[in-house]
N, C-alpha and C positions, 0 to 999 in steps of 0.2 A: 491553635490548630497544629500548629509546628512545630512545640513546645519541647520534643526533645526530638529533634530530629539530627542535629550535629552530633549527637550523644551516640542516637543511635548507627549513626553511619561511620562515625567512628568503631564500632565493634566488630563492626565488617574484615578489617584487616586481620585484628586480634583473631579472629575463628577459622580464617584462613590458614593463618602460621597454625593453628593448633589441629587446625584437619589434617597440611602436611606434615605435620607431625608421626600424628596417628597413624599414619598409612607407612610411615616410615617407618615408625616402633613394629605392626605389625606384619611389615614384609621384611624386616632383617631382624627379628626378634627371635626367630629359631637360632641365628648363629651365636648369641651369646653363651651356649652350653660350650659351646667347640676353645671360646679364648681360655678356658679354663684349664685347660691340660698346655704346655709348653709346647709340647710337641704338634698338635693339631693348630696352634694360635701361630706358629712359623711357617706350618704347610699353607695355611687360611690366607695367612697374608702375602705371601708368596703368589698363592694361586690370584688373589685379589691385583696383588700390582702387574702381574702379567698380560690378565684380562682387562688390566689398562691403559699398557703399551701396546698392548695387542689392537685395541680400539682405536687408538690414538695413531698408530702408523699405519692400520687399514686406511682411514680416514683424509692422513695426509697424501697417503699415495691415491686413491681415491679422488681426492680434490684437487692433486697436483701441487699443493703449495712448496712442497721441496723433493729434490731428486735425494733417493736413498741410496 
């Protein structure tokens, strides 16, 4: 009755990683045209690390955890 039931719930993890995968190829998959040029792949990342300090000290002054 049971006969692969380890087996099968073992795949469970595996289809997980590969859903978020997918969802991740297909929501940052338009920006690989942009690292292609020098110029745009500097602006790109630039723009990217800033909308991450930008989160990142909303967040903490938000939460309080340290005075800026």
């Amino acid at each position: 009755m049971f006969d692969g039931f380890w087996d099968n719930v073992s795949r469970y993890p595996r289809f997980l990683v590969t859903i978020i995968l997918g969802i991740f190829v297909n929501t940052f998959g338009w920006l690989t045209p942009l690292f292609k040029r020098p110029v745009t792949a500097i602006a790109l990342i630039g723009f990217l690390v800033g909308l991450l300090i930008f989160v990142s000290l909303t967040l903490r002054a938000m939460l309080g955890l340290s005075a800026i």
